[in-house]
C-alpha positions as CSV (number, residue, x, y, z in Angstrom):
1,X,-57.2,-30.9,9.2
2,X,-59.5,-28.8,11.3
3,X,-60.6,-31.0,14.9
4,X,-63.9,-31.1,16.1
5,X,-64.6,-30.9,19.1
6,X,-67.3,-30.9,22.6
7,X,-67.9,-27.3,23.6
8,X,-65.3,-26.7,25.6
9,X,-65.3,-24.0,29.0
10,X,-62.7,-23.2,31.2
11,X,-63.1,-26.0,33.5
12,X,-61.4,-28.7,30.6
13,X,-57.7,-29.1,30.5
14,X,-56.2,-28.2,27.5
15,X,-53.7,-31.2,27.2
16,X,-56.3,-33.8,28.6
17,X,-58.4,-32.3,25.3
18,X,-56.2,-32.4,23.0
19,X,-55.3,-36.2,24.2
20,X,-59.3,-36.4,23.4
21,X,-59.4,-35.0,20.3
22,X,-55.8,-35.9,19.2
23,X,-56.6,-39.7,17.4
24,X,-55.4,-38.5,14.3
25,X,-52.0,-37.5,14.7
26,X,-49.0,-39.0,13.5
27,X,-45.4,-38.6,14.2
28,X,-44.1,-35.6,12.3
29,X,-47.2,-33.4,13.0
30,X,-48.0,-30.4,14.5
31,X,-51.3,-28.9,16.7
32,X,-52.3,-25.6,16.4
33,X,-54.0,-24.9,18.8
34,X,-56.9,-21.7,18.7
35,X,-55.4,-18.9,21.0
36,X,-58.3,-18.0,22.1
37,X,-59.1,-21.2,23.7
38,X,-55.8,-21.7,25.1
39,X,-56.5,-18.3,26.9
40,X,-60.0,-20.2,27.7
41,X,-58.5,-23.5,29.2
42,X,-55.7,-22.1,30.6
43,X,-57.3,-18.9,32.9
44,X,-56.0,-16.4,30.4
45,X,-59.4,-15.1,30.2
46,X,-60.2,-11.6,31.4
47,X,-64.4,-11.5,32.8
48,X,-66.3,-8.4,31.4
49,X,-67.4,-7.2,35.1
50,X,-63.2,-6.2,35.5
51,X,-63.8,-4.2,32.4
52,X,-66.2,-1.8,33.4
53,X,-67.0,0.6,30.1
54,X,-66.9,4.1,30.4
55,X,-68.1,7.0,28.2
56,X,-64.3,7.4,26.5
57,X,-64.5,3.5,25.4
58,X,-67.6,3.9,23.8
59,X,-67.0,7.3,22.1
60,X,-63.9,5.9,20.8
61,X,-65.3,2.3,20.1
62,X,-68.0,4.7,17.8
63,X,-65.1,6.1,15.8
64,X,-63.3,2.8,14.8
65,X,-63.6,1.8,11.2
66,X,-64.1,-1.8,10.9
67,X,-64.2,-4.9,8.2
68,X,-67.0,-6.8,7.5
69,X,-67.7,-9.5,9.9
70,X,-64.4,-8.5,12.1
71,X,-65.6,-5.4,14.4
72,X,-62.6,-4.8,16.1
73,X,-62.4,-2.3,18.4
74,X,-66.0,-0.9,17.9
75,X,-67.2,-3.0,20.5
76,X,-66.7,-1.1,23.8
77,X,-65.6,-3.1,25.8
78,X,-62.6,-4.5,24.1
79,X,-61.6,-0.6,23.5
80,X,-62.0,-0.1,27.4
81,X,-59.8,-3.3,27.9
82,X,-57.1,-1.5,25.5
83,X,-57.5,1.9,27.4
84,X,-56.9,0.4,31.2
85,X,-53.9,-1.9,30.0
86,X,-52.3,0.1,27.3
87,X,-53.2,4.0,29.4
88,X,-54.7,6.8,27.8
89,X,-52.0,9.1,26.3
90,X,-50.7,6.2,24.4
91,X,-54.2,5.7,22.9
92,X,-55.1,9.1,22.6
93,X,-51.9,8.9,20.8
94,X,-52.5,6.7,18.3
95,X,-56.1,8.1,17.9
96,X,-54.6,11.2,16.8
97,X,-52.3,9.2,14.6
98,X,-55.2,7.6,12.2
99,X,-57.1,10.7,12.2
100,X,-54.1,12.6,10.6
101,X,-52.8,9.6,8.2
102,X,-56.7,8.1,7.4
103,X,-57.8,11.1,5.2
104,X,-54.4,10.6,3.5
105,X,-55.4,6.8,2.7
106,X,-52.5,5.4,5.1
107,X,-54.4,2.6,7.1
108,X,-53.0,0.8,10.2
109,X,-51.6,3.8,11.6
110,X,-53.7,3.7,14.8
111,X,-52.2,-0.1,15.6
112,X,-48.7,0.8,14.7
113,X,-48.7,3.3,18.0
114,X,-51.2,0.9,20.0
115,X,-49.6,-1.8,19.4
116,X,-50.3,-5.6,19.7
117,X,-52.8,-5.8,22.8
118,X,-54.7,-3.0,21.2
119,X,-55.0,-5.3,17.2
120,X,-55.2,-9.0,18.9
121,X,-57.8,-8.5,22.0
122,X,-61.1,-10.4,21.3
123,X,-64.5,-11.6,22.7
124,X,-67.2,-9.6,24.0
125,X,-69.4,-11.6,21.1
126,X,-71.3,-14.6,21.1
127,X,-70.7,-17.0,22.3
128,X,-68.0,-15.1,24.6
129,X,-70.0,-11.8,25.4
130,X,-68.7,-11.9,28.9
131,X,-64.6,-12.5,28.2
132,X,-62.1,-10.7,26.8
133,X,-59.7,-12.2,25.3
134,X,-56.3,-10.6,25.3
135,X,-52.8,-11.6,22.7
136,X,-51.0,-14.6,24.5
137,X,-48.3,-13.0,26.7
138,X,-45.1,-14.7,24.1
139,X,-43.2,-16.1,27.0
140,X,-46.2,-18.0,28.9
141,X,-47.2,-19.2,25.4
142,X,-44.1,-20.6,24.8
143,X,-44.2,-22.3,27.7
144,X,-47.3,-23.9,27.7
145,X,-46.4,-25.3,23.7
146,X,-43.2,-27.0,25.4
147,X,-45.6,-28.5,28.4
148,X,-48.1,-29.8,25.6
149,X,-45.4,-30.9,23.2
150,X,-43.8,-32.9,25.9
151,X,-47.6,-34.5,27.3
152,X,-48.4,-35.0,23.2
153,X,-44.9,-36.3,22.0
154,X,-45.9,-33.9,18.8
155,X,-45.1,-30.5,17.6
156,X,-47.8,-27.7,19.1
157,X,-48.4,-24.2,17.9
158,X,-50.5,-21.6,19.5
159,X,-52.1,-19.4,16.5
160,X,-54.4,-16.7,16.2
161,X,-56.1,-16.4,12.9
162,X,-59.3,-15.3,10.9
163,X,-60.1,-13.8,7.6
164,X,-58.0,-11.3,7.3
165,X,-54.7,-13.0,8.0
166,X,-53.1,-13.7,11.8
167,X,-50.3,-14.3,13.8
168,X,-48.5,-17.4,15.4
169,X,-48.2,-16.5,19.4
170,X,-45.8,-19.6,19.9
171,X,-44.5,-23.1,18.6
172,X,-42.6,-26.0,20.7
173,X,-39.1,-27.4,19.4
174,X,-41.0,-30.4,17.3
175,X,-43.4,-27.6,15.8
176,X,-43.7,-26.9,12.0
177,X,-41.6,-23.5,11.3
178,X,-43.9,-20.4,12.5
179,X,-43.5,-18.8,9.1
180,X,-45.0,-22.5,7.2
181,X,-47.8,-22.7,9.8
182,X,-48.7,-19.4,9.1
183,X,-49.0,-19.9,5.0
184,X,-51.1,-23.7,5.8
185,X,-53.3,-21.6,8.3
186,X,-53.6,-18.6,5.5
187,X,-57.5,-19.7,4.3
188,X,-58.3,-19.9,8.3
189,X,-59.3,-23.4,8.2
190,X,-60.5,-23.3,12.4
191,X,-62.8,-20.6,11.2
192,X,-64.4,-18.8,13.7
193,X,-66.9,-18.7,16.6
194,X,-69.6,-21.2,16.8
195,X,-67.6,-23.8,14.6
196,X,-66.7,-25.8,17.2
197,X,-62.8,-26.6,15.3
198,X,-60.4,-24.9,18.0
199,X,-57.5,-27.2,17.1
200,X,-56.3,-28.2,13.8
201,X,-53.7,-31.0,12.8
202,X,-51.0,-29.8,10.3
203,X,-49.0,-32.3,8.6
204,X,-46.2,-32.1,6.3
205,X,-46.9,-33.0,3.0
């Protein structure tokens, strides 16, 4: 059951929200919560002036092939992000990697060197033009779904999807398995952007 909610900024609580927004819920349950505005809420947001794009971000950011209505990395300043956090031989690296397995029709191969930061950062679109958003570090997410399960007295999950599929950062101890959140969370029912559904309440059946 998506929530909607208020446009939220970084200066709302994220457990004083989900109190909010949280009516709904029944013993049992379990939030997922949108990782990108737990970053949001929580100060796990990186500003765009830190993130200063230089000429290799935005030749490689040129180069990246991308799915319809999910640009990726061919927004510059999310592939700048990915070069100062991640260095550049290990992006040169992977670079080299999809441009010798790509021709051959083996996709994914640039990720599979980059790794995680370089697949999962987001923002630098509307409404977030001036954030990036990187992958919850695992640790501090699982944290923060023990602190909410505790405030809540429910099961809380920290998820990351869209269209293509997604991942699930972190769940507390009264959480829904990772693996079933993952398969009720499949058809991206949060959606994305301006929806204004950045929680969603999953109940067993």
């Amino acid at each position: 059951m998506p929530v909607r909610t208020r446009w939220l900024s970084e200066k709302d609580d994220l457990g004083q929200v989900l109190l909010e927004y949280g009516g709904e819920v029944e013993p049992g349950d379990t939030i997922a919560v949108s990782e990108k505005v737990a970053l949001l809420l929580t100060g796990g947001a990186v500003s765009t002036t830190e993130v200063p794009v230089g000429w290799e971000a935005r030749l490689m950011a040129r180069c990246v092939h991308h799915r319809p209505g999910a640009l990726g990395l061919s927004i510059p300043v999310k592939m700048q992000y990915v070069l100062q956090t991640l260095g550049r031989p290990r992006i040169y690296a992977a670079a080299a990697v999809a441009a010798v397995t790509r021709p051959l029709g083996i996709r994914g191969g640039f990720f599979r060197v980059a790794g995680d930061v370089a697949r999962y950062v987001d923002g630098g679109l509307p409404p977030y033009e001036d954030m990036v958003f990187p992958p919850f570090d695992p640790r501090k997410a699982a944290a923060l779904c023990a602190d909410l399960d505790e405030r809540l007295g429910v099961g809380v999950a920290i998820v990351d999807m869209n269209d293509y599929g997604g991942a699930v950062r972190a769940v507390s101890a009264r959480s829904i398995p990772a693996a079933t959140l993952l398969a009720s969370l499949a058809d991206n029912p949060m959606r994305q952007r301006l929806t204004g559904t950045p929680f969603a309440i999953v109940r067993p059946s």
